[in-house]
C-alpha positions in Angstrom: -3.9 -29.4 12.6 -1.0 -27.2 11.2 -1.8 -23.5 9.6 -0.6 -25.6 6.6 -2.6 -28.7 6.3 -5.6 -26.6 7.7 -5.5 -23.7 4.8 -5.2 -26.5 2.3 -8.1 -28.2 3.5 -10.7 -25.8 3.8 -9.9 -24.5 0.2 -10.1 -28.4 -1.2 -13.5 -28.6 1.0 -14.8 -25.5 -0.1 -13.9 -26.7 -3.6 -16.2 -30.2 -3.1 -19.1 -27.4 -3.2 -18.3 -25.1 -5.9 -16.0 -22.3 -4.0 -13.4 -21.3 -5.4 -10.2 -19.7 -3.3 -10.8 -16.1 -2.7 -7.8 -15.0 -4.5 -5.6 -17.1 -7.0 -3.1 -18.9 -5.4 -0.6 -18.5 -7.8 2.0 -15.6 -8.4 1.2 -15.5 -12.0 -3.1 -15.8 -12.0 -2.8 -13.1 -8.6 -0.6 -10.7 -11.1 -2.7 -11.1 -13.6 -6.4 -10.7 -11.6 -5.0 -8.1 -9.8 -4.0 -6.2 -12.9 -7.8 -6.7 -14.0 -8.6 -5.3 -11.1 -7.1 -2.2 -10.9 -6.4 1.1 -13.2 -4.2 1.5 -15.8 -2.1 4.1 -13.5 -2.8 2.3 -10.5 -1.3 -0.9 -11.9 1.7 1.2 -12.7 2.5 2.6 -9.5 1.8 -0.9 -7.1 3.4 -2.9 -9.8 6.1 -0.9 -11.0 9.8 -0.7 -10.5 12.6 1.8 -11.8 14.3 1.9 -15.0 13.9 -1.7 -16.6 13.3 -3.2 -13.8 16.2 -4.9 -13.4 16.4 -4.9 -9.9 13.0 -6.6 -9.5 14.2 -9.3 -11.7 17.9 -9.2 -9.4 15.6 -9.9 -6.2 13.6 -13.1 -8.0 17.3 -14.3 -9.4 18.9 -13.8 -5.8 16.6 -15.9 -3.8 15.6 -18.2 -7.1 19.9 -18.8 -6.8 19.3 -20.8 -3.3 17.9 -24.1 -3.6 15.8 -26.0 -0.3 17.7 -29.3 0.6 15.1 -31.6 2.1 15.6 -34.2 5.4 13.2 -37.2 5.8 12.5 -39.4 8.7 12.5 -36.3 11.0 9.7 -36.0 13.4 8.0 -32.8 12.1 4.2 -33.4 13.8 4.2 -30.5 15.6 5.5 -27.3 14.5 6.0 -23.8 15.8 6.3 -20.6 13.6 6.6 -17.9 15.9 9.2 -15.6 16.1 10.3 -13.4 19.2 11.2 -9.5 18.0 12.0 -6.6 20.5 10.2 -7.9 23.1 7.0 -9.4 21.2 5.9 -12.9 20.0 4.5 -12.9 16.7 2.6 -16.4 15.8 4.6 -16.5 12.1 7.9 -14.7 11.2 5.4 -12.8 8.2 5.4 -8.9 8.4 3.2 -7.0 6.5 5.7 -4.5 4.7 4.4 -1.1 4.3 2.6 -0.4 1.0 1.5 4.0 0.5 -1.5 4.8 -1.6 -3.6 1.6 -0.8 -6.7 3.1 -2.3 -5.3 2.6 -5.6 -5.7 -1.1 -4.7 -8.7 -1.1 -2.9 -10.9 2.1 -1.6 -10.8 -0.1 1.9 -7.0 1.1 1.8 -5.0 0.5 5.1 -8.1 -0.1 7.1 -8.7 -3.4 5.1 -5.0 -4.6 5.5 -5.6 -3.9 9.1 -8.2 -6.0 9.3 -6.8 -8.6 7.5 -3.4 -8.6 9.3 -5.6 -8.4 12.8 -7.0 -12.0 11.6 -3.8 -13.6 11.4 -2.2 -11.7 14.6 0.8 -10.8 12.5 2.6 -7.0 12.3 1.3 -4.3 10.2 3.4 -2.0 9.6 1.9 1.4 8.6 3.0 3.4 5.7 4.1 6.9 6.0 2.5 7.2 3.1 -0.7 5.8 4.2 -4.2 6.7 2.5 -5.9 6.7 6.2 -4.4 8.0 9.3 -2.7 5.8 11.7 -5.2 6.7 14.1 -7.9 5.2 12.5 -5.7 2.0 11.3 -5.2 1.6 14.7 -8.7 1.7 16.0 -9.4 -0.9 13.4 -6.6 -3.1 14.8 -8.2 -2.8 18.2 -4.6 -3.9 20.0 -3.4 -6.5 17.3 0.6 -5.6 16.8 1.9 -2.8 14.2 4.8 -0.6 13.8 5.0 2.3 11.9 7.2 3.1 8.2 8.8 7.0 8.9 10.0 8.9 5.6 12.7 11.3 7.4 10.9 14.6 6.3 12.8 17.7 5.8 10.5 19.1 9.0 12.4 17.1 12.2 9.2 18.9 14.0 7.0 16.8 11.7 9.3 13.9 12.1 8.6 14.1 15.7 4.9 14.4 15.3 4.5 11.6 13.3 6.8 9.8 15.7 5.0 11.1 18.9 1.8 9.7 16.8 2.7 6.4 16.5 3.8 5.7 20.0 0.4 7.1 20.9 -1.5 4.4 18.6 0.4 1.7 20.0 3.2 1.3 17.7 6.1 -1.2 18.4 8.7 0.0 16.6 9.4 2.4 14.5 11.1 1.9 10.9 12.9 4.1 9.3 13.3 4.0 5.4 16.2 4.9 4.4 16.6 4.4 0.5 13.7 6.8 -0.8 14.6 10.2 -0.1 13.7 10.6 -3.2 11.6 9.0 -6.1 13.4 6.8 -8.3 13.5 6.8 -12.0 10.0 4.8 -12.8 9.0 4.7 -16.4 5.2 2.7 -15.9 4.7 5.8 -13.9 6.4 8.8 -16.0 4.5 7.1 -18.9 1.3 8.1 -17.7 2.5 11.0 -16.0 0.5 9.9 -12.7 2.6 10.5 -9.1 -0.8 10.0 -6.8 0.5 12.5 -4.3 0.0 15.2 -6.6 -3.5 14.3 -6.8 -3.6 14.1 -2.6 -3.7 10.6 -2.6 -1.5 8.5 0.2 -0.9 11.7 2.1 -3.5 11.0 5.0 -0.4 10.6 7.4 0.2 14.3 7.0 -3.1 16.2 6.8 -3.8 15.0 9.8 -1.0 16.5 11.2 -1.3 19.3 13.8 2.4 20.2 12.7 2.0 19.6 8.8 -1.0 21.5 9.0 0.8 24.7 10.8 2.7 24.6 8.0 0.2 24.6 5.3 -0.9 27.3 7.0 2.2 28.9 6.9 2.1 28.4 3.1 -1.4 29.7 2.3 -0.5 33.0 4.2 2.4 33.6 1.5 0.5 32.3 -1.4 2.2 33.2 -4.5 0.6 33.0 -8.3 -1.8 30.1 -8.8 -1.3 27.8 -12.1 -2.6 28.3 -15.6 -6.4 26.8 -15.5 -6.7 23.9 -18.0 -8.9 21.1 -17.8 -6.5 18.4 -16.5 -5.9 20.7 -13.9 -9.0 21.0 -12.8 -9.6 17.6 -12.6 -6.5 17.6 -10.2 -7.9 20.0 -8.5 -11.3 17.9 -7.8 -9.2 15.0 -6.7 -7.6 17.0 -4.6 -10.8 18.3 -2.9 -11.9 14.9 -3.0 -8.8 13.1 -1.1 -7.8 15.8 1.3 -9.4 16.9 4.2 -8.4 20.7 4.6 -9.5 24.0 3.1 -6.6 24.6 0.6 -5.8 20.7 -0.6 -3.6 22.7 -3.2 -1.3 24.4 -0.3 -1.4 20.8 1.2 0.1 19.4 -1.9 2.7 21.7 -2.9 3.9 21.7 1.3 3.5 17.8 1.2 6.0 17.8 -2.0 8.7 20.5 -0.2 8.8 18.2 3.1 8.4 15.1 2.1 11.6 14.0 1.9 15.5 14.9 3.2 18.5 14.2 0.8 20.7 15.6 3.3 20.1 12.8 6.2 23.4 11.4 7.5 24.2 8.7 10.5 24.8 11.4 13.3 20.6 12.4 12.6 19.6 9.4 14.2 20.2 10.5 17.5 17.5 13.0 17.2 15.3 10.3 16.1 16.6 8.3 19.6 15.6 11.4 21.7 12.3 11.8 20.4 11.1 8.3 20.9 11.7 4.9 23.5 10.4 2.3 20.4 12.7 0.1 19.1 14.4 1.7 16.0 14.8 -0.3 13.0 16.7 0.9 9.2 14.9 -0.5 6.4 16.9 -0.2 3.0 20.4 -1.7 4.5 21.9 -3.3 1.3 26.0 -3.5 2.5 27.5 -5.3 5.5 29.6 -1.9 6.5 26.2 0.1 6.7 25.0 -2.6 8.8 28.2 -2.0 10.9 27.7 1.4 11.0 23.7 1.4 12.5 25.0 -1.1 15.3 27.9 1.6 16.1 25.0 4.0 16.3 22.9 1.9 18.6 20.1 0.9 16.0 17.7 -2.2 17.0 17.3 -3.6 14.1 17.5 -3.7 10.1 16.0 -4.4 7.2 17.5 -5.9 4.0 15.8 -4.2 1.4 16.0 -2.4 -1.8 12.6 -0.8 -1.5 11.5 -3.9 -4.1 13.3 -3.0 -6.8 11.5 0.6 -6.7 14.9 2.9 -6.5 17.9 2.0 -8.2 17.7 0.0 -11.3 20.5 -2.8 -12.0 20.8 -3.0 -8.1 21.6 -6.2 -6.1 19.2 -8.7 -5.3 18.0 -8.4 -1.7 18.7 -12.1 -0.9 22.7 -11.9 -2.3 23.0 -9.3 0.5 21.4 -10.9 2.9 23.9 -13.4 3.9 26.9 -11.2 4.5 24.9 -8.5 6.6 23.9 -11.4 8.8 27.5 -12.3 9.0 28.5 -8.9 10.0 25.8 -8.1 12.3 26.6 -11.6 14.2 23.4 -11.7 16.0 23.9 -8.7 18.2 20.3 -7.4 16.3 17.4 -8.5 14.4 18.1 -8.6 10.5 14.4 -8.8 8.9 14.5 -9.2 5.2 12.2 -7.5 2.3 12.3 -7.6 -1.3 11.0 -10.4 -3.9 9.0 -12.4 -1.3 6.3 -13.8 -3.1 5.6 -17.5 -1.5 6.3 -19.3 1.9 9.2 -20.9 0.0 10.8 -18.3 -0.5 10.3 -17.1 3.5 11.9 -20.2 4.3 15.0 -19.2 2.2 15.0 -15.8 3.8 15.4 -17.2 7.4 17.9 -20.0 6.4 19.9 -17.1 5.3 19.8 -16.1 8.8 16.6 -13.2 8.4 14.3 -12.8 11.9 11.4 -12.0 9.8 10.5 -11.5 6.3 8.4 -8.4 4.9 5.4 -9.3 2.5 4.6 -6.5 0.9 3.2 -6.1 -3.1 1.3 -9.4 -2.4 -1.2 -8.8 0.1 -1.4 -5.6 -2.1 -3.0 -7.9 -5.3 -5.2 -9.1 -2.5 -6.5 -6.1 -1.7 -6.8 -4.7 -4.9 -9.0 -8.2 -6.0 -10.9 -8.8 -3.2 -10.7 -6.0 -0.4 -9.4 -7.1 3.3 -10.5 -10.9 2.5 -8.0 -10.7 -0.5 -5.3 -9.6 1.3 -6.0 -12.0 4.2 -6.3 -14.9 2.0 -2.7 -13.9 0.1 -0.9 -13.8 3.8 -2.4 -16.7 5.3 -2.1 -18.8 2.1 1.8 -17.1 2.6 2.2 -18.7 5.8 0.6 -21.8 5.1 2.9 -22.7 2.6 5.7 -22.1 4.5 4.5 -24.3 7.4 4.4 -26.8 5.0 8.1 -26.3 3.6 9.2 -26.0 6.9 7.7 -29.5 7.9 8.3 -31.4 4.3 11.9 -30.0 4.7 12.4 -31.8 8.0 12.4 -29.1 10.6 10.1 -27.7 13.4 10.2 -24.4 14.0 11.2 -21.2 12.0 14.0 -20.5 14.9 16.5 -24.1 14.2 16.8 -23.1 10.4 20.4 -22.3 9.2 22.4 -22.0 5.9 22.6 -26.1 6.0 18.9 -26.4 4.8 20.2 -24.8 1.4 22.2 -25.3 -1.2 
């Protein structure tokens, strides 16, 4: 029996004695249990986007624009979802995007998404801004695929930790993101004046670095004047304590918010980045065909369309109206993965009509997480990839590899 047919059938069997599906299986009900489930200002920072969020909406209108054109009388019986990239076969063309500050969602974090991408045998790929080292991610993997998200810090000798790091858990790529060298404008956020880093929160990629702790060290040996004591800085202070492991989580902040990002990255960087490791390097945040251009001429492995879900520049294009003329310009000579508005296995199909190798699920599994720890998240992907085994086969095709542009309209 088909992923498909078999997902829908233990939830209509389970239903013939009173259980119910782990999470709602709808985009609107998994919105609105995950909202229940979560903070105020944790809701604001998984959910939100910047500005009005018009670029969230641009990603739902771009792939919402393409319409599934179905064939009958095809032999569809047996189907095959896999997908080969760099190297690896992965059993469904779903990624799991990466998501920082998981323990908003879930107190689990990264080592419950772990688990639940482990289950399905699909890619994880770990956050830079993860709330649990990678190490220990890893461990709970035990061998099940990942890659790892890097934010180009303004340390390249942190850069090439964190690098060195992930090769050494097992990574098989490495992703770089490209569009968030700095925080975009987000009002749910700025509303409730909460940035979770602040509070030591998704940072646990960094304080358990030998190099990013050096330099906290650095830091607390040239400690200047502390802040004025009120009671909401205390309370950040005992979050602080709480969240990271180190003897000044203060000093860890403040270095944390001086490196954490590089503004001044350019094209010719990336060769550092190609001398410090042999993984397949892949650019997520590619929105235009001549930046695409320009990371083959630079001898990239692979992209990702993306606009970091709407989360940067408001009033931006949707991810699916720019997928179709980087495929075009890339012409096959590397993987072009898409991200961005994926919320169904319909709309997975769409993304590899369009010509994408794999599609990036990532606020999702989040709701998942947040509703019903790793068994959430689980039950969001595989309900993810159920669905589209089914479009695939009540379209008229076989396998994710033989769709094209013709299958939409």
């Amino acid at each position: 029996m088909s992923v498909g047919r078999e997902t829908q059938s233990s939830i209509y069997r389970d239903g013939a004695t009173g259980r119910r599906p782990v999470v709602p299986t709808s985009w609107p009900e998994l919105e609105r249990a995950a909202k229940k489930a979560m903070s105020p200002a944790a809701w604001a920072y998984i959910a939100g986007s910047s500005g009005a969020e018009e670029t969230a909406a641009n990603n739902r209108a771009a792939l919402d624009a393409w319409r599934i054109v179905p064939r009958v009388l095809r032999d569809v019986s047996d189907r095959d979802l896999g997908i080969e990239l760099f190297g690896h076969r992965y059993p469904s063309p779903v990624i799991a995007a990466p998501v920082g500050v998981l323990e908003l969602a879930h107190p689990d974090a990264d080592t419950g998404v772990a688990r639940a991408t482990a289950a399905l045998g699909i890619p994880y790929v770990f956050s830079n801004q993860a709330s649990r080292p990678m190490e220990e991610v890893a461990a709970v993997l035990g061998g099940a695929p990942h890659w790892f998200q890097l934010y180009w810090s303004s340390s390249d000798d942190l850069v090439a930790s964190l690098v060195q790091r992930a090769e050494q858990s097992g990574a098989q790529a490495i992703v770089v993101t490209l569009d968030t060298h700095m925080l975009g404008w987000r009002p749910r956020d700025l509303d409730v004046a909460y940035l979770p880093f602040i509070r030591g929160q998704g940072i646990a990629q960094y304080t358990s670095d030998p190099v990013f702790r050096q330099l906290v060290a650095d830091r607390v040996s040239q400690a200047g004047p502390r802040p004025r004591v009120t009671v909401e800085a205390i309370r950040t202070l005992l979050a602080m304590k709480r969240n990271i492991p180190m003897a000044n989580p203060r000093a860890a902040v403040e270095t944390f918010l001086d490196v954490f990002s590089r503004s001044s990255l350019t094209w010719d960087d990336l060769a550092f980045l190609r001398e410090h490791t042999a993984l397949p390097i892949v650019l997520k945040g590619i929105q235009h065909p001549d930046d695409a251009a320009l990371a083959l001429d630079h001898g990239i492995d692979g992209i990702v369309v993306s606009n970091h879900a709407g989360r940067q520049v408001d009033g931006a294009l949707g991810s699916a109206a720019a997928l179709p003329g980087i495929v075009d310009r890339v012409g096959g000579r590397v993987p072009v993965l898409f991200d961005s508005g994926v919320r169904s296995g319909a709309d997975v199909f769409k993304a590899l009509a369009l010509g994408a190798s794999g599609v990036l699920v990532g606020r999702p599994y989040a709701y998942g997480l947040a509703i019903a720890g790793a068994a959430g998240a689980e039950a969001v992907l595989r309900g993810i990839i159920a669905e589209f085994d089914l479009v695939l086969g009540l379209s008229g095709h076989r396998s994710a590899a033989e769709l094209t542009r013709d299958a939409l309209a």
